[in-house]
Backbone as ProteinMPNN parsed JSONL, in Angstrom:
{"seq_chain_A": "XXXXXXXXXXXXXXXXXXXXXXXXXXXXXXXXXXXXXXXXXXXXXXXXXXXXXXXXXXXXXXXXXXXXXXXXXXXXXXXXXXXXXXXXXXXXXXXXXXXXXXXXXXXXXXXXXXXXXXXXXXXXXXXXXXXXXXXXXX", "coords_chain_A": {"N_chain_A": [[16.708, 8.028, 7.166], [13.474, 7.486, 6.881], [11.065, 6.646, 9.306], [8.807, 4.535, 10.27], [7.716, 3.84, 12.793], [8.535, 5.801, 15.277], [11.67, 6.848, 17.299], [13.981, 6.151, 19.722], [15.927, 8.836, 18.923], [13.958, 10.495, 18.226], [12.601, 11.204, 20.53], [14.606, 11.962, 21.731], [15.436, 14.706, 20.236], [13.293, 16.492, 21.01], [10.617, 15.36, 19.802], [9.143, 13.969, 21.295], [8.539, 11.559, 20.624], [6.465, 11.662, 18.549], [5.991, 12.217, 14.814], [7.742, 14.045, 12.674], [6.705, 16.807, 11.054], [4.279, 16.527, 8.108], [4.623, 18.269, 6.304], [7.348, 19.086, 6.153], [9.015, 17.256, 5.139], [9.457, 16.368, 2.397], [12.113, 15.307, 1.146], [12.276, 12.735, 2.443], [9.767, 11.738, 1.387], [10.208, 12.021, -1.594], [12.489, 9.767, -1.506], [11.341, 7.681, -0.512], [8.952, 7.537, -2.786], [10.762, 6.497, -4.803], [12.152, 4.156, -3.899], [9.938, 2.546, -4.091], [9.267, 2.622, -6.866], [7.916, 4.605, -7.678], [7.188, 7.518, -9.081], [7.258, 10.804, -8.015], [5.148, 13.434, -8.523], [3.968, 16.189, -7.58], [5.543, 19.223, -7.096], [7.922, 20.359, -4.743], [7.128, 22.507, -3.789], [4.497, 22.307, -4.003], [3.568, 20.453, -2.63], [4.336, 21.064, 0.162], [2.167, 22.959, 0.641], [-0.125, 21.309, 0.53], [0.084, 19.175, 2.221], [0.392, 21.117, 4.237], [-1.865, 22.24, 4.943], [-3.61, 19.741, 4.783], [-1.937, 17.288, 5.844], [-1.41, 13.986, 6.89], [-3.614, 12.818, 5.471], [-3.078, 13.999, 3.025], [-3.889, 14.103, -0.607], [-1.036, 12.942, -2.943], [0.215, 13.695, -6.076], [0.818, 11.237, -7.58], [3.085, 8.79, -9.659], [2.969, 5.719, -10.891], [5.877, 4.585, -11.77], [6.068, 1.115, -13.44], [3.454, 0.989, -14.541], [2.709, 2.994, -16.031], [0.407, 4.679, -14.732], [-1.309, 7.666, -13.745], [-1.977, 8.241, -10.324], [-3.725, 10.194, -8.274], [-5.371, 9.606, -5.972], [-4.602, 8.739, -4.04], [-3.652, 9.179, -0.39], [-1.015, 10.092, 1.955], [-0.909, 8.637, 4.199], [-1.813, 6.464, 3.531], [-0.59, 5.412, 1.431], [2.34, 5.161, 2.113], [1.815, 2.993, 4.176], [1.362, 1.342, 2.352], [-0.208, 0.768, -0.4], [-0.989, 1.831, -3.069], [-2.948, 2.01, -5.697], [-2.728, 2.094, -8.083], [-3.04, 0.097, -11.183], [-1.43, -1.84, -11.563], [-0.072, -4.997, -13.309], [1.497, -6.382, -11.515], [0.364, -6.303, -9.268], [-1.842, -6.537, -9.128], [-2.119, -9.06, -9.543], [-1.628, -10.247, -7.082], [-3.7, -10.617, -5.757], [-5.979, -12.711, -4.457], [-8.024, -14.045, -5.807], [-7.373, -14.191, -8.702], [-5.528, -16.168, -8.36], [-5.701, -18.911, -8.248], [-4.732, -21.719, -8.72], [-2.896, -21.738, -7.225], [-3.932, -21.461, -4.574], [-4.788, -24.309, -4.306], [-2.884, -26.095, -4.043], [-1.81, -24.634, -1.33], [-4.254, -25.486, -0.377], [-4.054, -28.707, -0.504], [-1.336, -29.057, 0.831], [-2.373, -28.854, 3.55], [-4.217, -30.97, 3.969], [-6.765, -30.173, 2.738], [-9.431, -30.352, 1.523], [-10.769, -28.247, -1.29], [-14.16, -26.997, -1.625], [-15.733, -25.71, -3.448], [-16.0, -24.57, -6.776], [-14.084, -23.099, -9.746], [-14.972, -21.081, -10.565], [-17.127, -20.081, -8.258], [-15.47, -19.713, -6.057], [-13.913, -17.598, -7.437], [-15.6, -16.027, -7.408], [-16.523, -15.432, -4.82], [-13.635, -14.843, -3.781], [-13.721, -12.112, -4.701], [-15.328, -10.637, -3.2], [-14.361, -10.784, -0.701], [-11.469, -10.525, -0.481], [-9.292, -10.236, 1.794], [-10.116, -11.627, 3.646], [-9.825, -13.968, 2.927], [-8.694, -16.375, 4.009], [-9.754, -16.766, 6.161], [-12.453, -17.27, 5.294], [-11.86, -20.149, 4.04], [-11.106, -21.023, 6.137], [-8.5, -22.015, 6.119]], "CA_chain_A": [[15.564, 8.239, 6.308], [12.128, 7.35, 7.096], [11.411, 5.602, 10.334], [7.644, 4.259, 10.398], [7.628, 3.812, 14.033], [9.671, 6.701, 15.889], [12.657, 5.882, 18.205], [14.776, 6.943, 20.791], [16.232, 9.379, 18.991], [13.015, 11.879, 18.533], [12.667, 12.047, 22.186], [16.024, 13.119, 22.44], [15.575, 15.644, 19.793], [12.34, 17.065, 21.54], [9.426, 15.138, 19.54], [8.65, 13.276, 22.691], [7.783, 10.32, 20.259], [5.963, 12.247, 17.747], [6.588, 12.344, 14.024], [8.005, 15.232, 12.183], [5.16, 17.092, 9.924], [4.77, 16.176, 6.422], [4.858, 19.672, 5.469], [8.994, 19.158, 6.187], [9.734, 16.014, 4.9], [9.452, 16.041, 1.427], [13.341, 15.063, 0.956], [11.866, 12.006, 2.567], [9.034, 11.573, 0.615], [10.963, 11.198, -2.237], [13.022, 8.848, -1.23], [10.021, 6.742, -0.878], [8.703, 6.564, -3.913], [12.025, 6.017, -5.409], [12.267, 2.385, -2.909], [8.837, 2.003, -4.49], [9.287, 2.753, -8.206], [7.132, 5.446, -8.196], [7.814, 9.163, -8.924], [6.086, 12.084, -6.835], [4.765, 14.532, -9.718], [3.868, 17.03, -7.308], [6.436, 20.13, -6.67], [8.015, 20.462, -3.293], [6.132, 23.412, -3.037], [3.092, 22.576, -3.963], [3.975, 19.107, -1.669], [4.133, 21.648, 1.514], [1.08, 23.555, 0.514], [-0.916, 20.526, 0.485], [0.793, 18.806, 3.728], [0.085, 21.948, 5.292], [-3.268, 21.869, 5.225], [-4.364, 18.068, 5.095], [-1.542, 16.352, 7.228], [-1.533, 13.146, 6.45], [-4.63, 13.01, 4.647], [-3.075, 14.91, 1.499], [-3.809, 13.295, -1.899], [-0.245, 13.506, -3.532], [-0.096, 13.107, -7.2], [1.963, 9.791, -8.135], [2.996, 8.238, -11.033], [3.876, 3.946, -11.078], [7.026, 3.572, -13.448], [6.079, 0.134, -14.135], [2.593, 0.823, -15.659], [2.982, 4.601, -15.809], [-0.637, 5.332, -14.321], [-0.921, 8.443, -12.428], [-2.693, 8.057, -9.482], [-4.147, 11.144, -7.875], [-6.849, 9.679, -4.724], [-4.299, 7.546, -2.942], [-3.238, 9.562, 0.827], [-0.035, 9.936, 2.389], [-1.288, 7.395, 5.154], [-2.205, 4.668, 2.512], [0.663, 5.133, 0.346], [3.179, 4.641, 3.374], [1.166, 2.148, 4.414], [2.099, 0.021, 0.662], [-1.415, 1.118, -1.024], [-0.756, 2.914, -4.264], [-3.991, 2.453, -6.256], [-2.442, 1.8, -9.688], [-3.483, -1.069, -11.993], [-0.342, -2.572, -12.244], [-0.194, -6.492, -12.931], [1.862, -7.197, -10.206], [-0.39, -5.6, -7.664], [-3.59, -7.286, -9.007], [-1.439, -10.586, -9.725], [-1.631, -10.543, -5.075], [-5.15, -11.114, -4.972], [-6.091, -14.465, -4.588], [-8.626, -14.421, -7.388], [-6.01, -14.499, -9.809], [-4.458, -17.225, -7.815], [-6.764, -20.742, -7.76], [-4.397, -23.01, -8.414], [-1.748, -21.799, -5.879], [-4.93, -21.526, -3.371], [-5.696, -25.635, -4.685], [-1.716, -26.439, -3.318], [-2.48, -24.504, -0.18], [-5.48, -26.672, 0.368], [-3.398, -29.784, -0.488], [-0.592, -28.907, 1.84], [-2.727, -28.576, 4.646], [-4.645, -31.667, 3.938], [-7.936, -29.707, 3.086], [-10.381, -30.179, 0.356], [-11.452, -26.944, -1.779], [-15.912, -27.626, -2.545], [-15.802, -25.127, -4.162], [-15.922, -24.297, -8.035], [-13.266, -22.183, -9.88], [-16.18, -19.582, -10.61], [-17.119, -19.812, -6.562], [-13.478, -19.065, -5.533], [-13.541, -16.384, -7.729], [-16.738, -14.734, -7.04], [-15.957, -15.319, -3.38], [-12.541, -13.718, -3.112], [-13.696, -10.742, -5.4], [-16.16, -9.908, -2.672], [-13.911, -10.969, 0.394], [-10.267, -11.219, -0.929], [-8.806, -10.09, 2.548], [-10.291, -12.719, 4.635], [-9.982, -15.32, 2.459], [-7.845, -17.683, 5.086], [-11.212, -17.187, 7.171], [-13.613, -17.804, 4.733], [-11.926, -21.175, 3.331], [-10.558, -21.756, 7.374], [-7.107, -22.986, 5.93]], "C_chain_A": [[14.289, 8.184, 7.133], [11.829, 6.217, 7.86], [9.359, 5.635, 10.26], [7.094, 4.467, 12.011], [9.061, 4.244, 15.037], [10.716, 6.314, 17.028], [12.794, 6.789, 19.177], [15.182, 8.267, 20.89], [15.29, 10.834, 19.004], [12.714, 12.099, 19.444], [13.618, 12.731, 22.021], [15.858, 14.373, 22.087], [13.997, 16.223, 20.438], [11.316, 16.354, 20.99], [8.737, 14.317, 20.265], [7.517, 12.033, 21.711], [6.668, 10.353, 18.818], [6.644, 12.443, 16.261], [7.036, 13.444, 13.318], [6.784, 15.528, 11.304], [5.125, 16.94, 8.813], [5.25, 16.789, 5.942], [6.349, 19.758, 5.473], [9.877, 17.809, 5.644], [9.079, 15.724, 3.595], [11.034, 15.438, 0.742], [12.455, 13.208, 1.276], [10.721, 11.021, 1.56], [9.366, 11.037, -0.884], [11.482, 10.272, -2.573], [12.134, 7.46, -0.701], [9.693, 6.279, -1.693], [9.556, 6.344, -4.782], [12.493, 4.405, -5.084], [11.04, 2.042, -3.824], [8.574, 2.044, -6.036], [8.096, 3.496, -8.028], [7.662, 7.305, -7.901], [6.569, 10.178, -8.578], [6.12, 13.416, -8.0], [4.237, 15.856, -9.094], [5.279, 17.81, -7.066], [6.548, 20.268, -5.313], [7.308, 21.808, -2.808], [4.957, 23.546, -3.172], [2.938, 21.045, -2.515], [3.376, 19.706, 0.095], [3.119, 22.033, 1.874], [-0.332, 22.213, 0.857], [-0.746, 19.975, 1.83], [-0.11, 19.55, 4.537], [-1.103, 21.71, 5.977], [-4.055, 20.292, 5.225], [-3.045, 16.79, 5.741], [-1.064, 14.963, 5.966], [-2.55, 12.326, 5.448], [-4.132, 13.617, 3.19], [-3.025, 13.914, 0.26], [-3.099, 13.874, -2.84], [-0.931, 12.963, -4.972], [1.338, 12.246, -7.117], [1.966, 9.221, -9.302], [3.675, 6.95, -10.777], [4.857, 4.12, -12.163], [6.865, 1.996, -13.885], [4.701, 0.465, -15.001], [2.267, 2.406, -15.833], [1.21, 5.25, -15.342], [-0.695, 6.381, -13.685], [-2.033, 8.468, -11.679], [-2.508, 9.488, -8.288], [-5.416, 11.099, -6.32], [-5.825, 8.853, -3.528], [-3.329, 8.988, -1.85], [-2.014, 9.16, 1.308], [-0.017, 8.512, 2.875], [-1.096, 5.85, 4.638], [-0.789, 4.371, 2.023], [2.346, 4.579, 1.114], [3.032, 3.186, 3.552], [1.222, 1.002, 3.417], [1.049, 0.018, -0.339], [-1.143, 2.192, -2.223], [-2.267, 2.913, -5.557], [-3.611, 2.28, -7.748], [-3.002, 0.341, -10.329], [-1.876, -2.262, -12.679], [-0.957, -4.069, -12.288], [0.321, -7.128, -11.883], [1.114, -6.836, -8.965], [-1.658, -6.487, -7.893], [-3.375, -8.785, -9.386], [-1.736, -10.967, -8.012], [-2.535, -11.251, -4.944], [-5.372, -12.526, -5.578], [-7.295, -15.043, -5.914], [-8.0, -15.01, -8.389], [-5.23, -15.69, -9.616], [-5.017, -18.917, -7.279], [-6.011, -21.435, -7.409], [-3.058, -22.728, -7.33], [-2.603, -22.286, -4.485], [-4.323, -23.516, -3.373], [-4.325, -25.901, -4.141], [-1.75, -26.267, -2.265], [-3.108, -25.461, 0.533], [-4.936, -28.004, 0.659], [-2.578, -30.535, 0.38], [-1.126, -29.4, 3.359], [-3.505, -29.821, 4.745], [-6.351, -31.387, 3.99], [-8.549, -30.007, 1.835], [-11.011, -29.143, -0.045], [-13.053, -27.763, -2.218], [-16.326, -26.774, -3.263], [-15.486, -24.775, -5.461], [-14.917, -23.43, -8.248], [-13.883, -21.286, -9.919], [-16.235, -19.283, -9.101], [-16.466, -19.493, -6.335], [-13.877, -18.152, -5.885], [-14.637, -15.374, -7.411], [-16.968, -14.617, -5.444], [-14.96, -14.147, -2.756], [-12.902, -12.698, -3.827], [-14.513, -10.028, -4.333], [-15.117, -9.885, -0.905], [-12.569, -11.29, 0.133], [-9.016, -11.361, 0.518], [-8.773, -11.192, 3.507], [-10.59, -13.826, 3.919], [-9.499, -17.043, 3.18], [-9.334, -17.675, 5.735], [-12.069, -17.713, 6.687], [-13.456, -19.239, 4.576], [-11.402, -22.159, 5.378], [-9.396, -22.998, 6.994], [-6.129, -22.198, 7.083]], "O_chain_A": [[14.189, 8.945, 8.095], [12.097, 5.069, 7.505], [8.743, 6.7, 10.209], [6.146, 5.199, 12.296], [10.05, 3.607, 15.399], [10.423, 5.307, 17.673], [12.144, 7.789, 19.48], [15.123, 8.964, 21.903], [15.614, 11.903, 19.521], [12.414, 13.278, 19.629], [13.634, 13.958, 22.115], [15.972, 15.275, 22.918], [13.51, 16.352, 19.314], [10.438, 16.56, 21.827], [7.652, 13.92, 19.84], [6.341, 11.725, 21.907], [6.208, 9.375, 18.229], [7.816, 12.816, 16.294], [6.085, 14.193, 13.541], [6.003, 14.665, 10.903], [6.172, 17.272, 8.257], [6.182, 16.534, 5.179], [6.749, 20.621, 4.692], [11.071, 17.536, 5.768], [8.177, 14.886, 3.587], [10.893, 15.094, -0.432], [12.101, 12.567, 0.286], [10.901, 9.873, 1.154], [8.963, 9.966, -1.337], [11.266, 9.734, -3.659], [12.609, 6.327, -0.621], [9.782, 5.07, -1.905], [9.063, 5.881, -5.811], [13.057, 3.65, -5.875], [11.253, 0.99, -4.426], [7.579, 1.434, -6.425], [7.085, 2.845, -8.292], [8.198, 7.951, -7.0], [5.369, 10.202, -8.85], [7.072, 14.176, -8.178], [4.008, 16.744, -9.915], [6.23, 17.066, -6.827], [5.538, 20.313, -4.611], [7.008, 22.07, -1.643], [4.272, 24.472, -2.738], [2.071, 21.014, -1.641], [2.559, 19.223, 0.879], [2.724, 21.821, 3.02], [-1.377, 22.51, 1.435], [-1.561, 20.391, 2.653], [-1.015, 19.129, 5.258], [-1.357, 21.218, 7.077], [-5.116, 20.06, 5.804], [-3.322, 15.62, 6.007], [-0.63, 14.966, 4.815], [-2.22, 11.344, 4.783], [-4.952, 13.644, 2.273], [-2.177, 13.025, 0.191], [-3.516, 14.788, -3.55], [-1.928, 12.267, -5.165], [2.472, 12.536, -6.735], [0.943, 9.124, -9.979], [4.866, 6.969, -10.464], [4.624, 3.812, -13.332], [7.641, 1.646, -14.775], [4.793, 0.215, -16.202], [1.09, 2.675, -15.596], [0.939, 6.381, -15.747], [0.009, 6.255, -12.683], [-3.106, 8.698, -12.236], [-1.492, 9.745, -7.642], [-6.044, 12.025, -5.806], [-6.205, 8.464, -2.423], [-2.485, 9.686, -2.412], [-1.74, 7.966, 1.193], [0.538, 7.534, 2.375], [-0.611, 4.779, 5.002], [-0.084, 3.375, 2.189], [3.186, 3.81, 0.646], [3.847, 2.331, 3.206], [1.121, -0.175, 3.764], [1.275, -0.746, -1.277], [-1.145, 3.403, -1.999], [-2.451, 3.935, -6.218], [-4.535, 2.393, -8.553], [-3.401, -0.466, -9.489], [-1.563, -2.97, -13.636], [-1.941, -4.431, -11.644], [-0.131, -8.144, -11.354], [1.407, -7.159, -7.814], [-2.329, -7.022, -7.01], [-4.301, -9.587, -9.513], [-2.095, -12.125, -7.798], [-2.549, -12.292, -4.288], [-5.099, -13.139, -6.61], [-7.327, -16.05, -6.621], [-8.115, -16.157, -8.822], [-4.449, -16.174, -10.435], [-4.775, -19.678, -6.342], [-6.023, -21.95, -6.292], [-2.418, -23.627, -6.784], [-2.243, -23.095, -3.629], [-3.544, -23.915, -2.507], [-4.716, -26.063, -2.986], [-1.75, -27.297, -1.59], [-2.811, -26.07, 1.561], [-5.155, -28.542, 1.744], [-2.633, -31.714, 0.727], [-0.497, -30.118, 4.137], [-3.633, -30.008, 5.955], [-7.131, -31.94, 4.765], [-7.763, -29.77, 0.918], [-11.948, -28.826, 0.687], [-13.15, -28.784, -2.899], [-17.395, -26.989, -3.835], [-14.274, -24.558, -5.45], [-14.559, -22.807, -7.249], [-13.453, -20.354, -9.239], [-15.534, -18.384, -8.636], [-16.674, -18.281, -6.277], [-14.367, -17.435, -5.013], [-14.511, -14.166, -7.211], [-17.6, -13.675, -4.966], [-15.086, -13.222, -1.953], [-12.038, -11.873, -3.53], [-14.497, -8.801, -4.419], [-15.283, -8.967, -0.103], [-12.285, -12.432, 0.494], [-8.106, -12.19, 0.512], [-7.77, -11.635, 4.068], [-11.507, -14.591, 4.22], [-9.805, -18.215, 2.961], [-9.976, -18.725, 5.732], [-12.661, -18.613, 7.283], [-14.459, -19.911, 4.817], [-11.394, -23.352, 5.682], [-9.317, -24.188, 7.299], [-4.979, -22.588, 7.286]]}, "name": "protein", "num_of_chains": 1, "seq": "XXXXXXXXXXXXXXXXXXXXXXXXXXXXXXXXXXXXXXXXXXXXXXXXXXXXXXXXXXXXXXXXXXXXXXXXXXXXXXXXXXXXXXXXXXXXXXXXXXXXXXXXXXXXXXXXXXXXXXXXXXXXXXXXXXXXXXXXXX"}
């Protein structure tokens, strides 16, 4: 299937390390968002058409089967990458906003004191949810 980081064997076969082009790997593609519960609403030929011209850059259309959104801005790149752009609950359940009192165990664990308010936390990680280990330096 679908190797993120190319091997041995695409040298052999001539891609001297290089990935195959999107525009040919829609079989693949598939089989993606199928691992991911999501179904690819574009046509394999409109799939190629798009490929063709924007690479990795192409904004497929997708649809989440858990909260059936279809999401139309999210890029090959991203979507690979584990970025789908839907509103599910389990995706916006991640961010640590949502997540105080696990943080407040965290802190506990580590033998740290949170000084911060539940409001603070939250209007904190809504602006910085990525670097939140940096901000709180747990």
């Amino acid at each position: 299937m679908f190797e993120k980081h190319h091997c041995k064997k695409h040298k052999i076969d001539g891609e001297k390390g290089n990935p195959p082009l999107w525009q040919f790997r829609y079989p693949d593609m598939v089989k993606i968002c199928l691992n991911r519960n999501v179904k690819l609403l574009d046509s394999e030929e409109e799939f190629i058409e798009k490929t063709k011209k924007n690479g990795y850059k192409t904004k497929l259309i997708l649809q989440c089967l858990d909260c059936n959104v279809i999401v139309k801005t999210t890029d090959v790149n991203h979507f690979i990458s584990g970025c789908l752009g839907c509103t599910c609950i389990t995706y916006t359940s991640l961010h640590y906003r949502n997540r105080y009192p696990e943080f407040l165990e965290i802190c506990k664990d580590k033998g740290v004191i949170l000084l911060d308010s539940k409001e603070e936390f939250i209007e904190k990680t809504k602006k910085m949810d990525i670097k939140l280990f940096q901000l709180y330096n747990v």
